[in-house]
N, CA, C and O atoms as CSV, one atom per row, in Angstrom:
chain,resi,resn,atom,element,x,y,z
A,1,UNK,N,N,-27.929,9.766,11.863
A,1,UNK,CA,C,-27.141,10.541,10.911
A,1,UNK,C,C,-27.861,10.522,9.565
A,1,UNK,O,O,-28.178,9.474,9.002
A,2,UNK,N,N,-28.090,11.680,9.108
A,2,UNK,CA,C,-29.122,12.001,8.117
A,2,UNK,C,C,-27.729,12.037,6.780
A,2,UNK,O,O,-26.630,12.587,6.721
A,3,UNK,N,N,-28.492,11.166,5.890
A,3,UNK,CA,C,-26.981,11.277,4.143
A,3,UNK,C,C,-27.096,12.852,3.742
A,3,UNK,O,O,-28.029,13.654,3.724
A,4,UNK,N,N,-25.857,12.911,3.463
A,4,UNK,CA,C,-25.577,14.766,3.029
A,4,UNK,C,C,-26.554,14.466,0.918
A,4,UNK,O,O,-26.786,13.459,0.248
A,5,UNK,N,N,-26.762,15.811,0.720
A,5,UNK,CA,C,-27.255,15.235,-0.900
A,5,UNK,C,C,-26.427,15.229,-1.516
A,5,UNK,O,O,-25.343,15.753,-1.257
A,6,UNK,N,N,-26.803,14.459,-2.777
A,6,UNK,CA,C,-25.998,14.211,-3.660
A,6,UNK,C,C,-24.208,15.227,-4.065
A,6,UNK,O,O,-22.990,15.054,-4.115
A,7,UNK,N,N,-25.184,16.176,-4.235
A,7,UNK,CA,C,-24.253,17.373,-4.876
A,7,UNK,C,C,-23.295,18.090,-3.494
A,7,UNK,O,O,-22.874,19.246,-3.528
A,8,UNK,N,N,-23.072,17.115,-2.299
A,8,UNK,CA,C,-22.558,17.555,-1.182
A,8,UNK,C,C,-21.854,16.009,-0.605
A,8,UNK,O,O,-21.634,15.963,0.605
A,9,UNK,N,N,-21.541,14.888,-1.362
A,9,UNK,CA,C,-20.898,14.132,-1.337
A,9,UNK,C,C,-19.544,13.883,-1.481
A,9,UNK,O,O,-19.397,13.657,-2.682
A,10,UNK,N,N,-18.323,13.788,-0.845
A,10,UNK,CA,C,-16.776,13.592,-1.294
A,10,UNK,C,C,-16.688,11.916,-1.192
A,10,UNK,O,O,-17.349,11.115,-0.530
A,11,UNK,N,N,-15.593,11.741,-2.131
A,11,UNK,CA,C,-14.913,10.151,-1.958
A,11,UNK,C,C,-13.429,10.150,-2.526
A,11,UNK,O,O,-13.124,11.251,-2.985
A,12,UNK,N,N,-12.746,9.491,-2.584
A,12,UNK,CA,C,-11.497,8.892,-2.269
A,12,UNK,C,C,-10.434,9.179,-1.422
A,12,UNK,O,O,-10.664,10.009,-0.542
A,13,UNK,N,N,-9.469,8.755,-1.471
A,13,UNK,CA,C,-8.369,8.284,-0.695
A,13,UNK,C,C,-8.351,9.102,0.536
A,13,UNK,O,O,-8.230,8.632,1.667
A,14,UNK,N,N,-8.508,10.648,0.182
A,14,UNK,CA,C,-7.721,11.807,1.260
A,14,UNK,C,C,-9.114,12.376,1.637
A,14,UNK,O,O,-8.950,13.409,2.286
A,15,UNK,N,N,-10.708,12.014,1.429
A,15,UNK,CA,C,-11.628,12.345,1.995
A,15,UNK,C,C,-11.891,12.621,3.058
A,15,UNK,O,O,-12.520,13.630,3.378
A,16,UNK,N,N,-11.339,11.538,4.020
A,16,UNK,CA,C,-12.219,11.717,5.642
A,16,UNK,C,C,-11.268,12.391,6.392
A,16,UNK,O,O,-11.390,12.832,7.534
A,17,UNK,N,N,-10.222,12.436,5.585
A,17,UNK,CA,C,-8.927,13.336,5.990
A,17,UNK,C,C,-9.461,15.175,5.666
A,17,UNK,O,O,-9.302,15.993,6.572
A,18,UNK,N,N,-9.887,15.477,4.719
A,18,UNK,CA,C,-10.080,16.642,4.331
A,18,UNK,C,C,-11.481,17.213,5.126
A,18,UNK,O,O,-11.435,18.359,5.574
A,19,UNK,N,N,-12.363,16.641,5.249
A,19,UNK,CA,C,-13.236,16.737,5.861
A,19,UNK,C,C,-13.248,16.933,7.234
A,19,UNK,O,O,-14.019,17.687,7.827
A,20,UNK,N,N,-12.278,16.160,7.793
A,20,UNK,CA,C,-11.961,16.626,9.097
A,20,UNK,C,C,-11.236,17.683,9.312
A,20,UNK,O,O,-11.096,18.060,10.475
A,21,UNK,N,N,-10.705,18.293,8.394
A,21,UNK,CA,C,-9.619,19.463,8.566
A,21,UNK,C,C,-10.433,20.270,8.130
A,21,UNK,O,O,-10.064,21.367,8.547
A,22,UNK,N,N,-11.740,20.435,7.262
A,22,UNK,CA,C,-12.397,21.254,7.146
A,22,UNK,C,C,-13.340,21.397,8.384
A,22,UNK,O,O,-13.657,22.559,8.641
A,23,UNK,N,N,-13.637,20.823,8.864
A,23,UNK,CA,C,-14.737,20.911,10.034
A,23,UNK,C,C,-13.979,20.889,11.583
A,23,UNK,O,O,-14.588,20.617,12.617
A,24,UNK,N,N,-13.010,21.117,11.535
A,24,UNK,CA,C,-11.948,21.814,12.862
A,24,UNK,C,C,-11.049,22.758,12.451
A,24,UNK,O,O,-10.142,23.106,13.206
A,25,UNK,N,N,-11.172,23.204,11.394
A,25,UNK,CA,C,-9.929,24.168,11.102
A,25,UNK,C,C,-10.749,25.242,12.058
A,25,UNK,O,O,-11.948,25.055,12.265
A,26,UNK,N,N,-10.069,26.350,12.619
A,26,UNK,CA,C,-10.611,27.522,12.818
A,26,UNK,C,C,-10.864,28.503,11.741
A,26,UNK,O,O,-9.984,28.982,11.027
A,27,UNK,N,N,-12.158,28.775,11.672
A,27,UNK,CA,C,-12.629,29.945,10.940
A,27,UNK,C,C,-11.759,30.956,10.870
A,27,UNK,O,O,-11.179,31.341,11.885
A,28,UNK,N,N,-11.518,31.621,9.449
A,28,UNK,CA,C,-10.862,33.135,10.033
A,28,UNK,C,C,-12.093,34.170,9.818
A,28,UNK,O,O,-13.004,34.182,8.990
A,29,UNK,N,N,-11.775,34.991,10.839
A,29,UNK,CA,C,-12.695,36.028,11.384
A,29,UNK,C,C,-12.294,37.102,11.072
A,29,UNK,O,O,-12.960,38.034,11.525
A,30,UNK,N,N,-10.871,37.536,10.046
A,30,UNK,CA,C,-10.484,38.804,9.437
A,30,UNK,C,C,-9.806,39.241,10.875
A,30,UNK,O,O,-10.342,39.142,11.978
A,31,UNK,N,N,-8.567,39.722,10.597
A,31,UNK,CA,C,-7.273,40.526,11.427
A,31,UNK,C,C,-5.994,41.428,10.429
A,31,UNK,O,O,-5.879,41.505,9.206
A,32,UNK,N,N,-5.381,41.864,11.241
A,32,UNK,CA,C,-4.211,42.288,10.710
A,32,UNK,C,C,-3.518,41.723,11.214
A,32,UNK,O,O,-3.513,41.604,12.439
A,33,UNK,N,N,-2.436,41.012,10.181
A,33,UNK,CA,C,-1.245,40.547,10.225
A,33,UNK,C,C,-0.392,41.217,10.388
A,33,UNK,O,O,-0.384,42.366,9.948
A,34,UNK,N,N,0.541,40.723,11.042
A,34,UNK,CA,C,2.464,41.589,10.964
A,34,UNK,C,C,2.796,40.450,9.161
A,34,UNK,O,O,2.139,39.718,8.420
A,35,UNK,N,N,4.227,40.999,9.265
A,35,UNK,CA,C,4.820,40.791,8.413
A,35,UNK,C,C,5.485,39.209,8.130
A,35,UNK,O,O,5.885,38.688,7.088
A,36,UNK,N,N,5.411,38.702,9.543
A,36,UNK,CA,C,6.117,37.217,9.428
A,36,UNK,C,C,4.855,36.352,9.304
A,36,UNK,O,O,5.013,35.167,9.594
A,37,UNK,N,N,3.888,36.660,9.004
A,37,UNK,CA,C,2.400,35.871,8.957
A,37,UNK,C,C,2.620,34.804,8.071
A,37,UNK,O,O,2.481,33.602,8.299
A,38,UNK,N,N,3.028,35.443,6.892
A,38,UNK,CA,C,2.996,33.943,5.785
A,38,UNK,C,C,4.386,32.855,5.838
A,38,UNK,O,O,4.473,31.812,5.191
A,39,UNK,N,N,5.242,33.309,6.620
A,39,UNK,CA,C,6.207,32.125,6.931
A,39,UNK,C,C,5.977,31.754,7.685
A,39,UNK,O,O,6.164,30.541,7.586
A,40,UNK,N,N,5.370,32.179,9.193
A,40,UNK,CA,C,4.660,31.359,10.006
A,40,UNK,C,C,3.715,30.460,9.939
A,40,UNK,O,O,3.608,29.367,10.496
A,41,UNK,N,N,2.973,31.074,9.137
A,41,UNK,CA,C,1.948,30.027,8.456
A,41,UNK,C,C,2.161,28.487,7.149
A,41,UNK,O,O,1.461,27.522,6.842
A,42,UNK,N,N,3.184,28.889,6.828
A,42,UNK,CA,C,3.839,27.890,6.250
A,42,UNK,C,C,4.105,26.624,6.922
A,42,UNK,O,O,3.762,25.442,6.931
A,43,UNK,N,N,4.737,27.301,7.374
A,43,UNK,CA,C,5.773,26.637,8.473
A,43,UNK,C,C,4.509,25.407,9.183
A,43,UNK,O,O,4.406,24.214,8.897
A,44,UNK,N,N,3.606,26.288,10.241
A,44,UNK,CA,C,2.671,25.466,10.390
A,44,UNK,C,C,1.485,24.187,9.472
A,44,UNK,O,O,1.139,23.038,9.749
A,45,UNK,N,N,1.205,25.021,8.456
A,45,UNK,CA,C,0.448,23.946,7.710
A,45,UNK,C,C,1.805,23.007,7.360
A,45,UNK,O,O,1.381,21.914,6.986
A,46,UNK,N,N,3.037,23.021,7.345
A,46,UNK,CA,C,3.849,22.120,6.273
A,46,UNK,C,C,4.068,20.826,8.038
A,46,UNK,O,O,4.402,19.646,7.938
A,47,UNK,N,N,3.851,21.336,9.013
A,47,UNK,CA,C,3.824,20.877,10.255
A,47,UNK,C,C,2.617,20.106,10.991
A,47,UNK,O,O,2.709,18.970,11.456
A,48,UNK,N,N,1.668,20.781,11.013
A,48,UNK,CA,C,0.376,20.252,11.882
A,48,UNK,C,C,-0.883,20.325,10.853
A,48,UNK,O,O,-1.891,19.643,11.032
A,49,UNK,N,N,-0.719,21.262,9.707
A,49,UNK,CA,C,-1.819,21.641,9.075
A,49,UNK,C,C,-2.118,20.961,7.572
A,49,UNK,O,O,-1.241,20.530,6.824
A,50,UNK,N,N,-3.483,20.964,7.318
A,50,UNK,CA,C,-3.978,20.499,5.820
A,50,UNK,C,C,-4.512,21.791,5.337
A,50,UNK,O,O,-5.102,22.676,5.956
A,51,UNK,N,N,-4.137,21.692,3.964
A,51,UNK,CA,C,-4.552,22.859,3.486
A,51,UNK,C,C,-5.664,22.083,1.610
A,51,UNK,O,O,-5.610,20.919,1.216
A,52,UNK,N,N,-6.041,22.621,1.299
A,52,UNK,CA,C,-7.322,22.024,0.368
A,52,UNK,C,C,-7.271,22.992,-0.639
A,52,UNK,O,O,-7.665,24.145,-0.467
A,53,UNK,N,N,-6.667,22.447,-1.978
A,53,UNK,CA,C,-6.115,22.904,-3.299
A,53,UNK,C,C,-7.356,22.371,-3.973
A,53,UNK,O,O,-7.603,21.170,-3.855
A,54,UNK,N,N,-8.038,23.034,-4.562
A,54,UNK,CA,C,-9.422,23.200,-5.584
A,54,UNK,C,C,-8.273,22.936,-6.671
A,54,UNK,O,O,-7.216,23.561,-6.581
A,55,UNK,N,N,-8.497,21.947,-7.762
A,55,UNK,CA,C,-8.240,21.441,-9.043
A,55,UNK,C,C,-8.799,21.819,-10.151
A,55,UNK,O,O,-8.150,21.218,-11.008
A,56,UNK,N,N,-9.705,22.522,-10.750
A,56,UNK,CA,C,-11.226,22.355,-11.503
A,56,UNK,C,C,-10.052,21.904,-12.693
A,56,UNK,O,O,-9.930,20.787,-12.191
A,57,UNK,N,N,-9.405,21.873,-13.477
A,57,UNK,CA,C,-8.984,21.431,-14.228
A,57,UNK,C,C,-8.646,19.718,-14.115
A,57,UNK,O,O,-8.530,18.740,-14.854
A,58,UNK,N,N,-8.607,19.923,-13.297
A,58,UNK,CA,C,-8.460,17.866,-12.875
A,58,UNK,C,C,-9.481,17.389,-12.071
A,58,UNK,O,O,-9.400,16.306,-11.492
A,59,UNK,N,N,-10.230,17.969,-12.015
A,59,UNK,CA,C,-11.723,18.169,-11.356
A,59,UNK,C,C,-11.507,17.432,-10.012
A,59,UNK,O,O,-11.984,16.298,-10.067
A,60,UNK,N,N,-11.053,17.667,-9.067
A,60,UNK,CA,C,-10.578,17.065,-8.002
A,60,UNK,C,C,-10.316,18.395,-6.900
A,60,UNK,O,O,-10.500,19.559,-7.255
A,61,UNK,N,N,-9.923,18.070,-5.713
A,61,UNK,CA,C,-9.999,18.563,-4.681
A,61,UNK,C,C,-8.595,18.324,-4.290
A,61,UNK,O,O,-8.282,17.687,-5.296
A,62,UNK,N,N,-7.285,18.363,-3.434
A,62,UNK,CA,C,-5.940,18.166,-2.897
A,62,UNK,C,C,-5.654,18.492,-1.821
A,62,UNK,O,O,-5.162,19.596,-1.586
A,63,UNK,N,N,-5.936,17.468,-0.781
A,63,UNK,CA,C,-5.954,17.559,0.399
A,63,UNK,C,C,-4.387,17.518,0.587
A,63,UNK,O,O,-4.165,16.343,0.880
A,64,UNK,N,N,-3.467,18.041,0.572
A,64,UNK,CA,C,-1.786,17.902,0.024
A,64,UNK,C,C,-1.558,17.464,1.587
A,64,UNK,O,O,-2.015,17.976,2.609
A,65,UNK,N,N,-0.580,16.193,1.392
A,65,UNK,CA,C,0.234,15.870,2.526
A,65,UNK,C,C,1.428,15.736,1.518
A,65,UNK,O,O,1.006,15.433,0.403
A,66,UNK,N,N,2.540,15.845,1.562
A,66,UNK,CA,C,3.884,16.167,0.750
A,66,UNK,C,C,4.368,14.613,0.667
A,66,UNK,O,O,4.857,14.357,-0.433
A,67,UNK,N,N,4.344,13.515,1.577
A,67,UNK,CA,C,5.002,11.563,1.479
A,67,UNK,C,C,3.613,11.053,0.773
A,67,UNK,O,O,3.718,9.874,0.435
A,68,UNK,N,N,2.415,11.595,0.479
A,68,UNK,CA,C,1.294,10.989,-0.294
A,68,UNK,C,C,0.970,11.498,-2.087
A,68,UNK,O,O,-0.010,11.318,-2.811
A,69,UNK,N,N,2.533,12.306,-2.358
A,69,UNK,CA,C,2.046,13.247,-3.831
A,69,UNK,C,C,2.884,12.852,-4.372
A,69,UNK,O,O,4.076,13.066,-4.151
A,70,UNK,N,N,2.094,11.765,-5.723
A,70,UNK,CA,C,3.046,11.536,-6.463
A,70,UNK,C,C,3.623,12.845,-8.149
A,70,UNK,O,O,4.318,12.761,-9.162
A,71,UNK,N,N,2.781,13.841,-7.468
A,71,UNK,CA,C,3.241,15.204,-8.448
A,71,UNK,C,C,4.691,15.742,-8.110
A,71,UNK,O,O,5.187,16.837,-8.375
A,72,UNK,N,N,5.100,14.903,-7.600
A,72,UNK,CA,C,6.663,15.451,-7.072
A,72,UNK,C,C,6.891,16.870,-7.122
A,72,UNK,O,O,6.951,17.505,-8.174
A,73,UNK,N,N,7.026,17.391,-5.893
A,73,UNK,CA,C,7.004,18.906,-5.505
A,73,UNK,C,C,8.418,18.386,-4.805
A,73,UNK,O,O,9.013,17.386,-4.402
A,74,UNK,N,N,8.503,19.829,-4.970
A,74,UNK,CA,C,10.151,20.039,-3.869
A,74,UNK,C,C,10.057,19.711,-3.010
A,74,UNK,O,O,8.982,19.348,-2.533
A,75,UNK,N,N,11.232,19.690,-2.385
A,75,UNK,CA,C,11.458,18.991,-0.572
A,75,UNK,C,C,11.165,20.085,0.007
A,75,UNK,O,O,11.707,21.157,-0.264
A,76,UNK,N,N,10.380,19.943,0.762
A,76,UNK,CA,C,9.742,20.763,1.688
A,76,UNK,C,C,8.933,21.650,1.281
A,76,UNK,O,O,9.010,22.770,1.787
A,77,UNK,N,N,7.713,21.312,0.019
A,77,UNK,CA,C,7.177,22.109,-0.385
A,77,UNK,C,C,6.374,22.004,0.379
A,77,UNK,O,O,6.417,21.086,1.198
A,78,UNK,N,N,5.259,23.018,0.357
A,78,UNK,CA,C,3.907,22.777,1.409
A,78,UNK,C,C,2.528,23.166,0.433
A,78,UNK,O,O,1.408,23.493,0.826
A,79,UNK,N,N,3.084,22.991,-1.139
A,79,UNK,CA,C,2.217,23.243,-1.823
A,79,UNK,C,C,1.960,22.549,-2.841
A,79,UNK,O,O,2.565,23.024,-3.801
A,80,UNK,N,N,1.293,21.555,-3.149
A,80,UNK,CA,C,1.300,20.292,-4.391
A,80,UNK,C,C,1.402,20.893,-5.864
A,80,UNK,O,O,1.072,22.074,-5.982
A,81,UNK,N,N,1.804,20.237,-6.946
A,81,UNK,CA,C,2.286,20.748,-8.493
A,81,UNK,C,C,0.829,20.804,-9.250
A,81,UNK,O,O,0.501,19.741,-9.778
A,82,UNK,N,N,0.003,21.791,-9.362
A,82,UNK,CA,C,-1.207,21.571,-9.602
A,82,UNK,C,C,-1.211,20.727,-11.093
A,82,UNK,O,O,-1.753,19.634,-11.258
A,83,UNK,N,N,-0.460,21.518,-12.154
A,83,UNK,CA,C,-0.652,20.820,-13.222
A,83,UNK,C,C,-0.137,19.444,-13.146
A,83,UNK,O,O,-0.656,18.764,-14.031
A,84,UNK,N,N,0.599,18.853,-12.498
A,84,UNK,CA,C,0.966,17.220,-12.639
A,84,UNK,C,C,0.105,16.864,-11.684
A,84,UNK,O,O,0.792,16.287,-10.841
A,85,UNK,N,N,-0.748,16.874,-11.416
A,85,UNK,CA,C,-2.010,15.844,-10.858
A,85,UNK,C,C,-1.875,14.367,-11.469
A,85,UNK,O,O,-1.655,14.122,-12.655
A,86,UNK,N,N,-2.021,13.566,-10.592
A,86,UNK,CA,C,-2.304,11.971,-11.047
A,86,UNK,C,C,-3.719,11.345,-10.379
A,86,UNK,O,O,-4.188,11.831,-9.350
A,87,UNK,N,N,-4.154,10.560,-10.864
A,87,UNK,CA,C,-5.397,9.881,-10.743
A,87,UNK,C,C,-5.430,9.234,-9.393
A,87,UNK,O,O,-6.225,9.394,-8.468
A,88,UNK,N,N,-3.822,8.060,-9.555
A,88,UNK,CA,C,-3.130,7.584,-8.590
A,88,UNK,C,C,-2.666,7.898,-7.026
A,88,UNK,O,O,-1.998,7.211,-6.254
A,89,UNK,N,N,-3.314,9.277,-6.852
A,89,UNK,CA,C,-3.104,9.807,-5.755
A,89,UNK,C,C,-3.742,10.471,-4.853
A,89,UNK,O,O,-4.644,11.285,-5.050
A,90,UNK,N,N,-2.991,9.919,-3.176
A,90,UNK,CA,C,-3.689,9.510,-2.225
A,90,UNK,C,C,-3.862,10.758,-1.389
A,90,UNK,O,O,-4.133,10.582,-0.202
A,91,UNK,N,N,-3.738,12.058,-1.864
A,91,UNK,CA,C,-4.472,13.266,-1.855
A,91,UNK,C,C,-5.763,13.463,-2.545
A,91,UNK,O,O,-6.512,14.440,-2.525
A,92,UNK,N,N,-5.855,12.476,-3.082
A,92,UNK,CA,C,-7.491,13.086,-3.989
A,92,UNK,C,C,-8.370,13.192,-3.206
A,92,UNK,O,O,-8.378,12.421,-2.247
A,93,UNK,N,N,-9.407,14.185,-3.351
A,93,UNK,CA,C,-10.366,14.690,-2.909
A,93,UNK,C,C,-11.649,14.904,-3.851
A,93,UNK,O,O,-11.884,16.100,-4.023
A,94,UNK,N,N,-12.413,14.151,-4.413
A,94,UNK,CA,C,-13.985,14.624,-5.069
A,94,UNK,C,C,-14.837,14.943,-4.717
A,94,UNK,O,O,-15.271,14.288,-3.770
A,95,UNK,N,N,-15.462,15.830,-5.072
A,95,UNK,CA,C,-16.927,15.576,-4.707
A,95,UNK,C,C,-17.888,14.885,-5.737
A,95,UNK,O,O,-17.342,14.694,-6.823
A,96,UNK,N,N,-18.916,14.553,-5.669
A,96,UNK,CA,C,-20.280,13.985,-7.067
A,96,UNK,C,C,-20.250,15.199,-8.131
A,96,UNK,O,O,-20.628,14.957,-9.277
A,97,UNK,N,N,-19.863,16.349,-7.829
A,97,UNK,CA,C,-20.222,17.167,-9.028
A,97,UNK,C,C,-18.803,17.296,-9.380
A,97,UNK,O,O,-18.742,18.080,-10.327
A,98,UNK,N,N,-17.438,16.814,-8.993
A,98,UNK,CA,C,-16.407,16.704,-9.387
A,98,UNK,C,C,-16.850,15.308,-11.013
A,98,UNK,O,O,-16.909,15.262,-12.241
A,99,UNK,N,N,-17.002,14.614,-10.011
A,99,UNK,CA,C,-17.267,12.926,-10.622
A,99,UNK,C,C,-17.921,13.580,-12.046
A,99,UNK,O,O,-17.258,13.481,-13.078
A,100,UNK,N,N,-19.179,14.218,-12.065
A,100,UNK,CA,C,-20.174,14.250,-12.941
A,100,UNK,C,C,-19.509,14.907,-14.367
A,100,UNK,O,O,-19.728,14.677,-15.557
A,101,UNK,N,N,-18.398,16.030,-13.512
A,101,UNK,CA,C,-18.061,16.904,-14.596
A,101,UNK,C,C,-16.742,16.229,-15.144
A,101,UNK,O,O,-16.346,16.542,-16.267
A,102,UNK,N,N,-16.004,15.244,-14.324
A,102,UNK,CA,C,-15.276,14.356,-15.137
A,102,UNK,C,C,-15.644,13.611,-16.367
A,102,UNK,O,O,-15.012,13.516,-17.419
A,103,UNK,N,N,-17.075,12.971,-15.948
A,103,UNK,CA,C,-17.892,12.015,-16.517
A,103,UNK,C,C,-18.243,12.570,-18.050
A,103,UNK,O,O,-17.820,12.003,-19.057
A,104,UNK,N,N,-19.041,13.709,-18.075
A,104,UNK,CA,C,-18.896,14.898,-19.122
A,104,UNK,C,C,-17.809,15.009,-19.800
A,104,UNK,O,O,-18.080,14.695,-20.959
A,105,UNK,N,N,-16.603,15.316,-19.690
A,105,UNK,CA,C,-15.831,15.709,-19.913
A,105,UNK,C,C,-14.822,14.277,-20.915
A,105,UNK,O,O,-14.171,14.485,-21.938
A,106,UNK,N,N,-14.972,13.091,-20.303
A,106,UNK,CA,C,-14.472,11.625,-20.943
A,106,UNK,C,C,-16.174,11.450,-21.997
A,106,UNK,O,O,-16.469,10.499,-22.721
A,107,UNK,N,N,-16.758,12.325,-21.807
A,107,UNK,CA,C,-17.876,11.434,-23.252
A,107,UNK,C,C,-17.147,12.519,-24.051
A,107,UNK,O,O,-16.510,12.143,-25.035
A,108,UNK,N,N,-17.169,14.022,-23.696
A,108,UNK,CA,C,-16.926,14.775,-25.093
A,108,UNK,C,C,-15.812,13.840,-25.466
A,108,UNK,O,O,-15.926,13.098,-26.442
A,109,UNK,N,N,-14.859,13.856,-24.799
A,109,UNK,CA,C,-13.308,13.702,-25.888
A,109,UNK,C,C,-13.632,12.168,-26.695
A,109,UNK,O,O,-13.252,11.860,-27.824
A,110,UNK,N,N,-14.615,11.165,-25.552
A,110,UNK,CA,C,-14.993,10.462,-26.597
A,110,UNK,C,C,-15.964,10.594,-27.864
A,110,UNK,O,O,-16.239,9.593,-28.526
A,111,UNK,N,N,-16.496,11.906,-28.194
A,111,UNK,CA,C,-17.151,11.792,-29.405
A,111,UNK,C,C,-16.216,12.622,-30.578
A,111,UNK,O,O,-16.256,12.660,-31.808
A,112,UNK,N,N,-15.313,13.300,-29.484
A,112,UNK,CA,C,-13.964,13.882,-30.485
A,112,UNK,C,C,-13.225,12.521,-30.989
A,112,UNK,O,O,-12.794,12.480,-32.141
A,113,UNK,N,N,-13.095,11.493,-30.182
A,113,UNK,CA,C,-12.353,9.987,-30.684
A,113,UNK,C,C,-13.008,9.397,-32.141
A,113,UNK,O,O,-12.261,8.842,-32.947
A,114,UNK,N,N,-14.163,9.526,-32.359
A,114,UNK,CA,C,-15.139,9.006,-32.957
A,114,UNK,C,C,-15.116,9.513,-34.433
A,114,UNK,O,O,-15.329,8.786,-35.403
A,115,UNK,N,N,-14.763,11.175,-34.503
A,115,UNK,CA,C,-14.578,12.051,-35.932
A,115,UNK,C,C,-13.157,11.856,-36.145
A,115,UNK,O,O,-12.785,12.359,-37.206
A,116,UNK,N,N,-12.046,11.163,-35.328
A,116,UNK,CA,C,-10.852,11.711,-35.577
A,116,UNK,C,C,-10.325,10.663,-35.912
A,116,UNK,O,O,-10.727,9.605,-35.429
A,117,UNK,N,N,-8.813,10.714,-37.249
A,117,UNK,CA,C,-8.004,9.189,-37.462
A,117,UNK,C,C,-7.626,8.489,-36.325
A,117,UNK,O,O,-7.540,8.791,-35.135
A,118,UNK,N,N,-7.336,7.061,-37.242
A,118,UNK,CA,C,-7.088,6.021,-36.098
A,118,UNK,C,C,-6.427,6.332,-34.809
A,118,UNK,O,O,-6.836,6.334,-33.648
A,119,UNK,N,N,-5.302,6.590,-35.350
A,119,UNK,CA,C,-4.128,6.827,-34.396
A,119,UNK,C,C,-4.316,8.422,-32.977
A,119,UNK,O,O,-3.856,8.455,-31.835
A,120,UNK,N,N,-4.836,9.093,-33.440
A,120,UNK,CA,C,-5.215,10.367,-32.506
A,120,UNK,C,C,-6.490,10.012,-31.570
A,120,UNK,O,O,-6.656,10.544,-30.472
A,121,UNK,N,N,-7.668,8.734,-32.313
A,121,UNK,CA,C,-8.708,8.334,-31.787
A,121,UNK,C,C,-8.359,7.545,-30.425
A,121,UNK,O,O,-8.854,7.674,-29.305
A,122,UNK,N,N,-7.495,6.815,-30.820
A,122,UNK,CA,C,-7.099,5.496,-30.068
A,122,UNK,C,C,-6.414,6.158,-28.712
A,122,UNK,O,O,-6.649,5.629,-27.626
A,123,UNK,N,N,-5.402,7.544,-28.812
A,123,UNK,CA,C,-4.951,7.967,-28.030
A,123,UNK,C,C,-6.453,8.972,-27.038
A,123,UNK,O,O,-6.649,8.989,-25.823
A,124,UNK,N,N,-7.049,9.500,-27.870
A,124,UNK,CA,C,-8.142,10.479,-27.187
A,124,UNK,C,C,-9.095,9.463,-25.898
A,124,UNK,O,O,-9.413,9.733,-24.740
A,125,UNK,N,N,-9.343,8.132,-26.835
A,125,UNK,CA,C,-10.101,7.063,-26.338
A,125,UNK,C,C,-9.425,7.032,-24.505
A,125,UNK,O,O,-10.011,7.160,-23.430
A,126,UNK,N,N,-8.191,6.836,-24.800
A,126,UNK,CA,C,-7.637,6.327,-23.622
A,126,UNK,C,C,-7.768,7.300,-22.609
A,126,UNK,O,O,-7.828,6.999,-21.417
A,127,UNK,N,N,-7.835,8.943,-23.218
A,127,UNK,CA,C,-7.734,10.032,-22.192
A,127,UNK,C,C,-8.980,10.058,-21.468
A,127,UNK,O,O,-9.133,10.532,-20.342
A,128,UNK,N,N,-10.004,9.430,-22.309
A,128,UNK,CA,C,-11.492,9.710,-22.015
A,128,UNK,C,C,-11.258,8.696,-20.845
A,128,UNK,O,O,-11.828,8.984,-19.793
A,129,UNK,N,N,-10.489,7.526,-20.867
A,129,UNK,CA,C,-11.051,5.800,-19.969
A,129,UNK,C,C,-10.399,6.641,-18.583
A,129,UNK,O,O,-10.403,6.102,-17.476
């Protein structure tokens, strides 16, 4: 088994989970649907299926299982709360260029910490950790 590169790496919690649902899902090959397509399809992913919510704002990936999200979605949602993302949770999905652009992203706000009063610094500091 040859290592995937860098920039084709995932890690945490819901990884080997997402990965496997990416590499058995069936391809779609383009059809026409009837009309009950998207409640059927609901229905199924909220049942047998993973479905993979791109974050770029939380730079993360959401492999959503609904008893693993602590973004508290409705009962019986089949779709995770994008803006309440937590760190803490066992849907996360990264990849290295997730990581990198996090990484980026905690130096700026730390050099915004650095020009700014105590009290706004101290809070920015923490957003960056």
């Amino acid at each position: 088994m040859t290592a995937l590169p860098p920039e084709r790496r995932v890690s945490g919690p819901a990884a080997r989970r997402a990965l496997t649902a990416a590499t058995t899902t069936p391809r779609f090959e383009g059809r026409i649907v009837p009309k009950t397509f998207v409640r059927k399809a609901a229905q199924f992913l909220a049942r047998d299926g993973i479905v993979l919510y791109d974050n770029p704002d939380a730079f993360l990936i959401c492999a959503f299982k609904h008893g693993n999200a602590p973004c508290e979605p409705e009962p019986g949602a089949t779709a995770p709360r994008q803006y309440a993302c937590q760190h803490c949770c066992g849907n996360t999905v990264r990849t290295d260029t997730h990581a990198h652009q996090a990484r980026q992203r905690a130096d700026e706000i730390d050099q915004l910490a650095a020009a700014s009063p105590e009290k706004i610094a101290k809070r920015l500091r923490g957003n960056a950790k």
